[in-house]
BAFI-3210 file (N, C-alpha, C; in Angstrom, 3 decimals, decimal comma, padded with zeros to 6 digits):
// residues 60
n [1|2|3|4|5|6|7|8|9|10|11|12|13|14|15|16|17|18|19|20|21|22|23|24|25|26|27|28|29|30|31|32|33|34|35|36|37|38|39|40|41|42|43|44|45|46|47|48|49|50|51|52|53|54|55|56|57|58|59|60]
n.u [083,686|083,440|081,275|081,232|079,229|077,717|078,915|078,423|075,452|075,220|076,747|074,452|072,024|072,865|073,006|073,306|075,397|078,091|080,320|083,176|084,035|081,144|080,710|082,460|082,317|079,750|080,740|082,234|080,485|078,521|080,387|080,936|078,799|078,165|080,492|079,218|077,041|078,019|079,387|077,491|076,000|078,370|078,329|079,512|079,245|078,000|075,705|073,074|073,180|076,388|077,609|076,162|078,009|080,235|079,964|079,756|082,655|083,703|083,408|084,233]
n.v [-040,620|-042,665|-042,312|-042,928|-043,283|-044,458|-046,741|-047,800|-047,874|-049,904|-052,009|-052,617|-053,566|-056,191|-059,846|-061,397|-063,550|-062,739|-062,712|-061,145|-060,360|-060,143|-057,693|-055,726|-055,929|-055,043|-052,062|-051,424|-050,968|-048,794|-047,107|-046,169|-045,313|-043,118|-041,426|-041,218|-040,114|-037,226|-036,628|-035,907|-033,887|-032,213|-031,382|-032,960|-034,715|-036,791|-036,297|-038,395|-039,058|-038,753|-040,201|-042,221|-042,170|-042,530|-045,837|-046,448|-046,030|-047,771|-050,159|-050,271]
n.w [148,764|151,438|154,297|158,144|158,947|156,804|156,319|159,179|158,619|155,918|157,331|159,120|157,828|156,656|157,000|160,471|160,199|157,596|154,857|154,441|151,829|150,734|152,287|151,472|148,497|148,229|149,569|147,785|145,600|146,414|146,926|144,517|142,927|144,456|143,866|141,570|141,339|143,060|140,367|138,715|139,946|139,524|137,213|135,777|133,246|130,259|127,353|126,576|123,351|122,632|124,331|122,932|120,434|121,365|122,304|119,580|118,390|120,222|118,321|116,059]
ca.u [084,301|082,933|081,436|081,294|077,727|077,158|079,380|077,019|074,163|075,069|076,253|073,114|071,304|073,395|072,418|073,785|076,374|078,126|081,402|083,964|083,799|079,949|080,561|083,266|081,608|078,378|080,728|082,782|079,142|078,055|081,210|080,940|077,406|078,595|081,533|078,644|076,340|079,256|080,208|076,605|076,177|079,361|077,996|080,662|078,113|077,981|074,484|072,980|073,928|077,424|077,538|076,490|079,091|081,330|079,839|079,887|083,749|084,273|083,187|085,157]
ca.v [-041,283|-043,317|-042,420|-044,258|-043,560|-044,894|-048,073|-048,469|-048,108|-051,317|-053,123|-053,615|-054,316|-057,585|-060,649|-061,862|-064,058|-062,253|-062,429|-059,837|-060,091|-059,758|-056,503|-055,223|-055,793|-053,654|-050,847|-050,693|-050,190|-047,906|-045,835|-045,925|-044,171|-042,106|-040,579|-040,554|-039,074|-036,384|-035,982|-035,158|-032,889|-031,427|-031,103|-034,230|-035,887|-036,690|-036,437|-039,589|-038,997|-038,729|-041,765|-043,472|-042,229|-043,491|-046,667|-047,279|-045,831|-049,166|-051,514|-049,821]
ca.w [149,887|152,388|155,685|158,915|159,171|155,768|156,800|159,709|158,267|155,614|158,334|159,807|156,544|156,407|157,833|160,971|159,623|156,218|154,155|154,653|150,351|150,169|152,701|150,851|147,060|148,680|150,017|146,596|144,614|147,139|146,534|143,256|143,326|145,481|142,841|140,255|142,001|142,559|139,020|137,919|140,647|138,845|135,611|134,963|132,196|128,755|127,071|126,049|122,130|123,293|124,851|122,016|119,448|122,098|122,150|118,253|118,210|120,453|117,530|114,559]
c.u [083,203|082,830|081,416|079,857|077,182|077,418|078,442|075,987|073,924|075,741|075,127|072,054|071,636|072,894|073,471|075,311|076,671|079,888|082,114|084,189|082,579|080,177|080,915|082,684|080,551|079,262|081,301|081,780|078,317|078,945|081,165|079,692|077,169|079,270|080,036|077,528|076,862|079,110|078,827|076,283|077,020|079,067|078,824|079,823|078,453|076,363|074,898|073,693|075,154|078,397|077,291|077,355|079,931|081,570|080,219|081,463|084,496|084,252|083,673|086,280]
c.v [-041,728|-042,905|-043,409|-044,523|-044,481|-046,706|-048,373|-048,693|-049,460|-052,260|-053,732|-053,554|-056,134|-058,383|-061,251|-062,479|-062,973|-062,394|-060,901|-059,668|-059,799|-057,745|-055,617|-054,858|-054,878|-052,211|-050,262|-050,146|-049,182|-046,683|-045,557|-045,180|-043,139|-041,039|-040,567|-039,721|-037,327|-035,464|-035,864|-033,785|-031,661|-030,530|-032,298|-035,361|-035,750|-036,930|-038,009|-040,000|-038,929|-040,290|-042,986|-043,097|-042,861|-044,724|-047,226|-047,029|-047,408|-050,364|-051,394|-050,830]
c.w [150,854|153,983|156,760|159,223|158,198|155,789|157,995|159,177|156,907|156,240|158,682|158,413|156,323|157,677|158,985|160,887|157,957|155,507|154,188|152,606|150,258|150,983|151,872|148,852|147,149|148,628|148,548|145,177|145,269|146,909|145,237|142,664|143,701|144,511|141,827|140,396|142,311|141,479|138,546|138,488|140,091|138,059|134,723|134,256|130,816|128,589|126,131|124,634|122,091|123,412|123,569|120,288|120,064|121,682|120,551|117,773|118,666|119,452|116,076|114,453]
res [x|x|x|x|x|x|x|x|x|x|x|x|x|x|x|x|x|x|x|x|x|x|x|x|x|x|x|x|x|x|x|x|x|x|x|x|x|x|x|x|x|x|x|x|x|x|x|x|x|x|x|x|x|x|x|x|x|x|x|x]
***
């Protein structure tokens, strides 16, 4: 989740003028970093090898 500090602090990264979509596209990859950052913290990972049985299950 999103703080307000964190929302200030990419406010003023942006330039003067900015899109309420460019803000918004930043804060939703910022949160999303945020949860994965999280879930390793957790232990919420798959090892690399993992990952790529996954991957080759997608192309069966």
């Amino acid at each position: 989740m999103l703080t307000k500090n964190t929302l200030r602090q990419q406010i003023e990264t942006f330039p003067e003028q900015f899109s309420i979509d460019d803000l918004i596209e930043k804060l939703i990859l910022i949160e999303k970093i945020e949860n994965g950052n999280m879930q390793s913290d957790k232990g919420e990972v798959i090892s690399e090898t993992e990952l790529d049985k996954q991957i080759e299950k997608w192309f069966e």
